[in-house]
N, C-alpha and C positions, 0 to 999 in steps of 0.2 A: 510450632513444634520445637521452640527452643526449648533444653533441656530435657527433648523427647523424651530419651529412657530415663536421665538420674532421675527427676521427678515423677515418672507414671510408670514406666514399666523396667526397672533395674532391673536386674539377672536374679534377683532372689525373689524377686516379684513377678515373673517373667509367666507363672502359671495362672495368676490373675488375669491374663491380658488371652486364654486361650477360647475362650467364649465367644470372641467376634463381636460383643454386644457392647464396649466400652468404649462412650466417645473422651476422646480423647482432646483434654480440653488444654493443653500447653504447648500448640504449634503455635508460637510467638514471634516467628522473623518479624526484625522490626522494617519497618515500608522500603525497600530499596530495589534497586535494579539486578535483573536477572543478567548473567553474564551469558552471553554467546561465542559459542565454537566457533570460530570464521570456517566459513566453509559447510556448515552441517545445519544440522535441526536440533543441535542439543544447547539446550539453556540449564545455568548452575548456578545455585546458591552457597556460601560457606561462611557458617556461626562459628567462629573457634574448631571444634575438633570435631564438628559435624557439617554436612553436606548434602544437597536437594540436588540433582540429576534430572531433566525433565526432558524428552525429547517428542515437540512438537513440528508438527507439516505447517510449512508456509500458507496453506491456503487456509487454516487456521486462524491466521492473523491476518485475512480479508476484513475490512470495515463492512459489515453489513446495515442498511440504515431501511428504517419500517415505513411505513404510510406519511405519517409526521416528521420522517427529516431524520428521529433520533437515530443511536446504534443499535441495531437487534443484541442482546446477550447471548454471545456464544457458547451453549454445549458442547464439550468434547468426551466422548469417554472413554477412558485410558483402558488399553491392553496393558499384561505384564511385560514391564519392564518401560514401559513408557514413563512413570515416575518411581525413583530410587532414593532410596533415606542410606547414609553413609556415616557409621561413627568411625572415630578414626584412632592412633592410641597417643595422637598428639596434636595437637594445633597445626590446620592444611597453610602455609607459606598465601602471604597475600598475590602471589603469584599462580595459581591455582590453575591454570590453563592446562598444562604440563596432565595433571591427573585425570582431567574428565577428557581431554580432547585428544589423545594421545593412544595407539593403539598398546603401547607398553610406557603403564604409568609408572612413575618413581616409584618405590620398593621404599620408602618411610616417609613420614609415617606411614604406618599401616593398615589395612581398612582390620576394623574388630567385629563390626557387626555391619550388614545389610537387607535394608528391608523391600520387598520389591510392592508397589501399590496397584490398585489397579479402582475405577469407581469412577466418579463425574468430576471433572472442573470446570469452571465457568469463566470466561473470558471477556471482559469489558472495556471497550474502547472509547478513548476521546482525542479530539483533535488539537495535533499543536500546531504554533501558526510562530511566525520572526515576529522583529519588530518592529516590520512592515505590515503585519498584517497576513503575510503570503504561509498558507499551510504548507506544511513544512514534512508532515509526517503524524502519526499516531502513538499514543499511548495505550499498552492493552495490560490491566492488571487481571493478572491469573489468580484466581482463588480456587483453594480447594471445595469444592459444595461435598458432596460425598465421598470419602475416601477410606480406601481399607488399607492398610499396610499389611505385610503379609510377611513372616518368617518360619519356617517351618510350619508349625502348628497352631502357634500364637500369632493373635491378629488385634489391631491396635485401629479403631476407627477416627477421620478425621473430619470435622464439618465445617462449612464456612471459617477457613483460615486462609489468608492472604501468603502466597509463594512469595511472587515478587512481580517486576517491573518489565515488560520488555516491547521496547520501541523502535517503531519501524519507520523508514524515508514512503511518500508517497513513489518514488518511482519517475515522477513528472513535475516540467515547470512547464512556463509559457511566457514566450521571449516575441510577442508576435506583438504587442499593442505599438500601437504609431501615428504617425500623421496622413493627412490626407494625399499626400506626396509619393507616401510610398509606394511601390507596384506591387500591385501580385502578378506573375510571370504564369505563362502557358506554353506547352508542350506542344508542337509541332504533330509527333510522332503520334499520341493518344491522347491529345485536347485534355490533357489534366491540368491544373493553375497549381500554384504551388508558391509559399515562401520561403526558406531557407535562414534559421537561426543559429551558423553553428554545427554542431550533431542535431540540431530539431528541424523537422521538416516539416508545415502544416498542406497536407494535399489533400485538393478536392476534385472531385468528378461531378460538374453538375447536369441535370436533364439536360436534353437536346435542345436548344430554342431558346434557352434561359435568359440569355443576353439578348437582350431587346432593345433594337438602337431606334427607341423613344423617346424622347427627353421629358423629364417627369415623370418617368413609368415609376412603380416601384411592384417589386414581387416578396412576398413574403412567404419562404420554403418551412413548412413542419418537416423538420425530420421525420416523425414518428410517420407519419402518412406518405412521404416519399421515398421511403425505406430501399422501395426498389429502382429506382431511380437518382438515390442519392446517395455520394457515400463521400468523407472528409474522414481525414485520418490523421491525427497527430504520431508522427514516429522519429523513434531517436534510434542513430545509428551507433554504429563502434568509433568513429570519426567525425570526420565533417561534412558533412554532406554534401554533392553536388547535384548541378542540374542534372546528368548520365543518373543519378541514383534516382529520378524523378521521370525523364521524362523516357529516358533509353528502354527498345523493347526489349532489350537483355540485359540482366541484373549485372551490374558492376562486380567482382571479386570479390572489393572491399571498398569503402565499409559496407558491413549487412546490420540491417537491422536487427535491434535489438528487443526492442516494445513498440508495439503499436497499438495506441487508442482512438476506437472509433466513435464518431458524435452520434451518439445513440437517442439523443431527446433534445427539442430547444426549436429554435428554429436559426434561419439562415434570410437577414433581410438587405438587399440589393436596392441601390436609390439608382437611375441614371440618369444623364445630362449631357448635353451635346458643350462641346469645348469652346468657349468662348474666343478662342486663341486661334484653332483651328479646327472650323466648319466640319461635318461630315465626321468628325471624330469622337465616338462617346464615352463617357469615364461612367463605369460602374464600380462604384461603392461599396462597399461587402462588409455584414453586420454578422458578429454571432450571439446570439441573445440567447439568454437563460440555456444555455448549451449543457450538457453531459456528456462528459470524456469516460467510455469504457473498454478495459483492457482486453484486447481480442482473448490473448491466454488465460486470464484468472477471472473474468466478468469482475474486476473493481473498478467502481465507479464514482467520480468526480465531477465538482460542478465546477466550470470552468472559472466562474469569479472568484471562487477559493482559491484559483493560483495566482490572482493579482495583487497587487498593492493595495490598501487602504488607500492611495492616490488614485491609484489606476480605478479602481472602481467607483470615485467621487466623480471620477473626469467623464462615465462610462456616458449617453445620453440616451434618450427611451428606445432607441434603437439597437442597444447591448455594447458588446465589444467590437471596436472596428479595426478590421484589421490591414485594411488597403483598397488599394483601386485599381481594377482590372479594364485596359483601355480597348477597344476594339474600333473598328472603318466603318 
């Protein structure tokens, strides 16, 4: 849409464009990132002395991924005023926040023309990862597929033309890989285990019986089949967590949770062994293998070795990721 009206539709051309029927071939933003309102749903584009307006819902920019692993292509389709075309009567300040985020924008330049759209965009995500390897967050570029601009009478259609850029944090790491040393801890109060990273809490609840002081047992839990009987939850608080935020039958003040993700697929694999050191005493092991973390609030879902290292996951052995050992009498 660069040069939207001087080249297609100027003010003395402006009755050509009232047909609805002319696509509109010089929406030209070249590839760049959408800027975000802190605080809101509204993403902005600015070429010189024009300006793109777009206000989308966060669950919008859910990663959705198909049968094969890839991202489903997201349709959205715009009401009016959800996307806005803005010429203006001078060059918008690289500072541009001020106009679109603002309930009383600066007063010059000044808007000359607006158009309000309404029609399909298409939404396409891929994932970015460090230089660890650790996903990091998403890239989703918004393209226009079908769009109509709309002023008065005259309407100006727009087809597959790329908006821009706009990139999102996953939400979630995972601070839990370790040695066989470490503990997982259990709750007195409600027999939950639990480990503690920080603001990250990994808790689980598992069946009754689970622990099985056999030496050489091994159990291997399907999530997806234990559904009711099993639940593990990744949650990050406003703080740091403590044991009271895990095992207390009354919620602590503060910190509250914030996100919580539940292990929704994968399995959950348990080795046990009687202590060499001391008799009667057994260390259970605890594996989480091909796991998926999903966001109780937004159903987004992650595979848990996406949040490791390229180390972490070399180090991982056919029994997944381990993440301690929980001792019982």
């Amino acid at each position: 849409m660069k040069k939207f009206f001087a080249l297609a539709c100027a003010l003395v051309l402006v009755a050509a464009c009232d047909d609805g029927d002319i696509s509109f071939n010089e929406f030209n933003l070249e590839p760049g990132d959408a800027v975000n309102c802190t605080g809101s749903n509204i993403y902005y584009r600015v070429d010189g002395t024009q300006a793109y307006i777009l206000e989308l819902a966060p669950s919008n920019l859910i990663p959705e991924t198909g049968e094969n692993g890839e991202f489903i292509v997201r349709e959205v389709t715009l009401s009016s005023g959800d996307l806005i075309y803005r010429a203006y009567s001078s060059d918008i300040p690289t500072q541009a926040g001020s106009f679109f985020c603002t309930d009383i924008p600066p007063t010059s330049p000044n808007i000359t023309e607006e158009w309000n759209a309404t029609g399909t965009i298409a939404i396409f995500s891929d994932k970015n990862t460090n230089t660890n390897g650790e996903l990091i967050g998403y890239t989703h570029t918004i393209t226009l597929q079908d769009v109509t601009f709309t002023q008065g009478e005259s309407t100006i259609v727009v087809q597959d033309r790329t908006f821009g850029n706009i990139t999102t944090g996953t939400g979630i790491s995972f601070n839990f890989t370790t040695s066989e040393e470490t503990p997982v801890l259990g709750c007195d109060e409600n027999e939950l285990l639990y480990r503690i990273s920080g603001r990250e809490a990994l808790v689980i609840d598992f069946p009754a019986g689970v622990f099985d002081n056999t030496s050489g047992s091994i159990d291997n839990i399907d999530l997806a089949s234990a559904e009711d009987e099993f639940e593990m939850y990744l949650e990050y608080y406003s703080g740091n967590a403590s044991e009271s935020n895990i095992c207390s039958l009354i919620d602590p003040i503060s910190p509250v949770v914030e996100q919580r993700w539940r292990a929704s697929a994968g399995n959950v694999i348990i080795e046990t062994t009687e202590s060499d050191v001391t008799p009667g005493t057994f260390n259970h092991k605890i594996w989480l293998k091909n796991v998926v973390l999903t966001q109780t609030d937004t159903n987004q879902s992650i595979n848990l070795a996406e949040l490791l290292t390229d180390e972490e996951r070399q180090d991982q052995d056919d029994n997944g990721v381990f993440i301690g050992t929980y001792v019982t009498n």
